[in-house]
C-alpha positions in Angstrom: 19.3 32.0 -6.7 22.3 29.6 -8.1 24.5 27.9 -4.9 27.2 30.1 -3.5 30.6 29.6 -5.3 32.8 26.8 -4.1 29.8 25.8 -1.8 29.0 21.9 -1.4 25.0 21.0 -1.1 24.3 17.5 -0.3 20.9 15.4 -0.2 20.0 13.2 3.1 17.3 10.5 3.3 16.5 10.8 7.1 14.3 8.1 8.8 12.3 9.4 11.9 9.4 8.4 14.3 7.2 10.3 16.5 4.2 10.0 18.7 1.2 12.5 17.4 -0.4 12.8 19.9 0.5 16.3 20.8 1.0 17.1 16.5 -1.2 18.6 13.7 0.6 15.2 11.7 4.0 15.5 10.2 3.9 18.2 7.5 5.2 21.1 8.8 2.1 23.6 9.6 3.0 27.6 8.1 1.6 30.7 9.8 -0.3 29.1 12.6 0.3 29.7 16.0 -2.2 26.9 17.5 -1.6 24.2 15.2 1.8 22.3 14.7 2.9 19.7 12.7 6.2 17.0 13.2 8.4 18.7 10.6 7.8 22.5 12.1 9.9 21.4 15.1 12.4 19.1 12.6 13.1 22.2 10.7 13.6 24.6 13.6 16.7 21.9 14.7 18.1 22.0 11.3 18.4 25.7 11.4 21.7 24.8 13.6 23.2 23.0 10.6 24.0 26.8 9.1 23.3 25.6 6.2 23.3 28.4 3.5 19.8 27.6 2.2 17.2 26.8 4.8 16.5 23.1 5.1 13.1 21.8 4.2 12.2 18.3 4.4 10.5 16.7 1.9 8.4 13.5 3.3 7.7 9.9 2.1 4.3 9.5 3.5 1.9 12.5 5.1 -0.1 11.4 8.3 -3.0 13.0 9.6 -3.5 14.5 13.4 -2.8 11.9 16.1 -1.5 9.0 13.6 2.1 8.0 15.1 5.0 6.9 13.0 7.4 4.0 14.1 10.0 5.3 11.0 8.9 7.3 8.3 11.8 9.6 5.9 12.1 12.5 4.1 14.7 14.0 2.5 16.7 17.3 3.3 19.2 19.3 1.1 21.9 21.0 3.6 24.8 23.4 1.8 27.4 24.3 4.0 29.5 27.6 3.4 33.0 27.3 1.1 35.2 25.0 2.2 33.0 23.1 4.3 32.9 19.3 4.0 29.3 17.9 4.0 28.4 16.6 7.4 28.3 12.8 7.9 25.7 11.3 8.2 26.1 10.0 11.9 26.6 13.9 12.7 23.5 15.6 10.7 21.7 13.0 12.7 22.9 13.7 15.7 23.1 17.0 15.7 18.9 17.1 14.6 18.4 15.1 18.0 20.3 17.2 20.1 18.5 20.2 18.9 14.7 19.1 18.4 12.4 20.5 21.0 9.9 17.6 21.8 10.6 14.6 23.4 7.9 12.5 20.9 10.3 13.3 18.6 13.3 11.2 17.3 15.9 10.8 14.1 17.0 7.6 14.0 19.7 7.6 11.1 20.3 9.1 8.1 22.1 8.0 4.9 23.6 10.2 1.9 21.5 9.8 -1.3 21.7 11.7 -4.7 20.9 14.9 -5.6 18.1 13.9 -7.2 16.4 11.3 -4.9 12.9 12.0 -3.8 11.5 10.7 -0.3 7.7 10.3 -1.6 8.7 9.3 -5.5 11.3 6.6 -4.8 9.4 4.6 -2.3 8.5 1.2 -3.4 6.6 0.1 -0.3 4.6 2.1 2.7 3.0 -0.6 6.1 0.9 0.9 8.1 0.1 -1.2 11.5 -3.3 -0.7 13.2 -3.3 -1.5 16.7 -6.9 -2.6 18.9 -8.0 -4.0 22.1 -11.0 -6.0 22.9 -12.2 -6.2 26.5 -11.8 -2.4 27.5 -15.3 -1.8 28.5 -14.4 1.6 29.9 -11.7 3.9 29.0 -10.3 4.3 32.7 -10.0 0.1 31.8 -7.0 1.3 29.0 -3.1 1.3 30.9 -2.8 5.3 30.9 0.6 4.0 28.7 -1.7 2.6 26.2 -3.6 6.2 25.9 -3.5 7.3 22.5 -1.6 4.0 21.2 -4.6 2.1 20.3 -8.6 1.6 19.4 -10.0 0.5 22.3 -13.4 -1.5 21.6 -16.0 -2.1 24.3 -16.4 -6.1 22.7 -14.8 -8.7 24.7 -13.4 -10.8 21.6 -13.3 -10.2 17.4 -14.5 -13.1 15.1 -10.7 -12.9 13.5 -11.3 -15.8 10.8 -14.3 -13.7 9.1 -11.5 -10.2 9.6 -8.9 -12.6 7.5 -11.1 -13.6 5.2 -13.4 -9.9 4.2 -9.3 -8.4 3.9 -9.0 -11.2 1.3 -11.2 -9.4 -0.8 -9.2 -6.2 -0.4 -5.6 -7.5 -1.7 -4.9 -7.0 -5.7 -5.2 -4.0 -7.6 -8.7 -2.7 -7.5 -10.3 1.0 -7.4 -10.4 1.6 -3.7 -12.6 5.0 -4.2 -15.0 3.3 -1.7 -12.3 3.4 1.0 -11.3 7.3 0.1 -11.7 10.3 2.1 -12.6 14.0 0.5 -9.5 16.1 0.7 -7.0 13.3 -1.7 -5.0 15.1 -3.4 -4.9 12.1 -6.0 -6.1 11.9 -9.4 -6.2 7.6 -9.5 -8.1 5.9 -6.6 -6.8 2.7 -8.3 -4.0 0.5 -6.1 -2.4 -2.3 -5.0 -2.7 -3.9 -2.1 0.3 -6.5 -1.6 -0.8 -7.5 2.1 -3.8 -7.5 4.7 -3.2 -9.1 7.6 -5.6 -10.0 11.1 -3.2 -11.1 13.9 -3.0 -11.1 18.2 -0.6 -9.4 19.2 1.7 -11.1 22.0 -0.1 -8.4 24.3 1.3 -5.0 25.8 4.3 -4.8 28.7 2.3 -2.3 30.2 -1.0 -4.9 31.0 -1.2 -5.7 34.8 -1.9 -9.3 35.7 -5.4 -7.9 36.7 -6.0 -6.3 33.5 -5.6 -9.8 31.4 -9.3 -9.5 29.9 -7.9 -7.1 27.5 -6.6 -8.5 24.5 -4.6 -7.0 21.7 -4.6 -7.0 17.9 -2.9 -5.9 15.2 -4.0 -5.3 11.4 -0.9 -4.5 8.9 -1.4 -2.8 5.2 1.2 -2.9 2.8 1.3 -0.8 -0.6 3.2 1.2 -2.4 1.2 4.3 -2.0 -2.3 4.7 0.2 -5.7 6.9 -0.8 -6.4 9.5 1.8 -7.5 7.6 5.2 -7.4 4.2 3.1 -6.0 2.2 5.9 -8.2 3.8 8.6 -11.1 3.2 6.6 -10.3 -0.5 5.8 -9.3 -0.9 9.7 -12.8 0.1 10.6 -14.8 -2.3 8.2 -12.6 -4.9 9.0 -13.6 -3.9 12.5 -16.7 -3.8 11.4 -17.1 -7.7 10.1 -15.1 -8.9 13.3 -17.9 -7.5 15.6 -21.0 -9.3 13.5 -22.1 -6.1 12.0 -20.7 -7.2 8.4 -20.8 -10.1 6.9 -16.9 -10.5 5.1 -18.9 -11.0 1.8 -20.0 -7.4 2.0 -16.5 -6.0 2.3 -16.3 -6.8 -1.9 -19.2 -5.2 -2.5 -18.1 -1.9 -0.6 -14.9 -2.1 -2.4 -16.9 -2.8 -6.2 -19.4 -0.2 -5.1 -16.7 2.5 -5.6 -19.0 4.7 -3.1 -17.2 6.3 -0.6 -20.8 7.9 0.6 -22.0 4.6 1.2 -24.0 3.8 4.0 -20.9 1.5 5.4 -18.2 3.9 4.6 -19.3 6.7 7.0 -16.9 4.2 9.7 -13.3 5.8 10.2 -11.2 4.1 13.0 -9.8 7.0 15.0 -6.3 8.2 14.2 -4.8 7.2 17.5 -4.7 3.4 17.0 -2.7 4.1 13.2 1.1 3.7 13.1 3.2 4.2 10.1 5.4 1.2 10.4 8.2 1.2 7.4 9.0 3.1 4.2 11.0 1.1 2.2 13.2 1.9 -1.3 14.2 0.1 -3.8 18.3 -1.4 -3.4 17.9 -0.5 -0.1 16.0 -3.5 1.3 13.9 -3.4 4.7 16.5 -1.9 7.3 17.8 1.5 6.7 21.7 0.4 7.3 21.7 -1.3 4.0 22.0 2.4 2.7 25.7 2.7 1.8 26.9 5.7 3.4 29.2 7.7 1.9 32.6 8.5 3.3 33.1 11.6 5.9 35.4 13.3 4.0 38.4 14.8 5.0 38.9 15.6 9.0 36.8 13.0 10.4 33.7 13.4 12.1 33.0 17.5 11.6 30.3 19.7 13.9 27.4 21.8 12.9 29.2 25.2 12.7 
């Protein structure tokens, strides 16, 4: 069915983040009652944009059960009635704050785009951010605001040099079937890896002065596109060589092995320790204000109505 007469439809790319913990991961979950994904509860506080179509949101990057999301996008397509303006920007994302119903849950801009951009197809760069902690011996040993936020691993420290060097033999473009999970939509396991990085993080706000023996680490993957579980599977070899179980050596021969049955790959680092960190397009750089935004339009700043 064409647009209404007169009626204006215009195309947002939305950037978002959410804990979820509490999610069946972003895509929106259709005629379940138990399960629930980020996007069913984005899409119920669109439904107060009246927008003559409903709004479905089309996302950059799918994450699985538990995975969190510092910013990840998706685009919408609102139409507002005849003789409506299209809503700014600043006002389609407020008004999706105001109205979402979970508090792990948050829009944190959105820019006008054309009407034929596509979230997943235009992005030029996806980093996902792995988060762990050495020295947690016992899980009631984890901050409970650390819960869910991180791996924790029983070791007391991670040989980080042999970590930096096994992710050296990750980074090109190589078949990465070894590092695949069953269930990829793909038809090419072949990609690029442009960064693999082994770092301590400065350490969590929410460590007591008694709880100093943990220590914190990040691992950061960037690509243009991801396999199914790539970067969890990655995390946990790396893991893998910094606890002496791997020599970094064997990592290449994982990766050449194009095996993801091998007796190495059956390591998956759990979801909960996996952040989306940045999608990023091309012309609009690595912060989401270099979008130009297009004008509001006659009357200001207008309200959902």
């Amino acid at each position: 069915m064409g647009p209404a007469s007169g009626s204006v439809t215009a195309r947002y790319l939305v950037y978002f983040q959410y804990l979820g913990t509490d999610f069946n991961g972003v895509a929106a979950v259709r005629g379940s009652q138990r399960a629930v994904g980020v996007l069913n509860y984005l899409e119920e506080a669109a439904k107060r944009l009246n927008s003559v179509v409903p709004v479905r949101f089309t996302i950059s990057s799918r994450t699985d059960a538990g995975v969190h999301a510092l910013s990840n996008a998706a685009h919408l397509d609102v139409q507002r009635r005849s003789g409506q303006p299209p809503f700014s920007p600043e006002v389609l994302a407020e008004a999706l704050n105001a109205h979402v119903r979970h508090p792990a849950i948050r829009v944190l801009q959105a820019f006008r785009v054309p009407s034929d951009f596509h979230a997943r197809h235009a992005a030029t760069s996806r980093t996902y951010l792995y988060r762990l902690v050495t020295g947690c011996h016992r899980p009631d040993q984890l901050s409970v605001f650390e819960r869910n936020r991180c791996w924790p691993l029983r070791a007391d420290c991670l040989d980080v040099d042999a970590m930096q060097e096994a992710a050296q033999h990750l980074l090109g473009t190589h078949d990465f079937r070894a590092f695949q999970s069953a269930g990829s939509p793909t038809t090419s396991s072949v990609r690029t890896l442009r960064r693999a990085s082994v770092s301590p993080d400065p350490g969590s706000p929410f460590v007591l002065a008694q709880e100093k023996r943990l220590r914190f680490w990040n691992l950061e993957f960037e690509s243009r596109s991801f396999l199914y579980r790539q970067v969890r599977r990655m995390t946990a070899v790396l893991v893998a060589v910094g606890l002496g179980a791997l020599r970094p050596a064997q990592v290449k021969v994982i990766l050449e092995s194009r095996d993801p049955l091998g007796r190495h790959q059956t390591r998956v680092a759990p979801a909960h320790g996996l952040f989306l960190k940045s999608v990023l397009y091309e012309n609009l750089g690595g912060n989401p204000a270099c979008v130009q935004q297009e004008s509001q339009g006659p009357g200001g700043r207008e309200t959902p109505g």
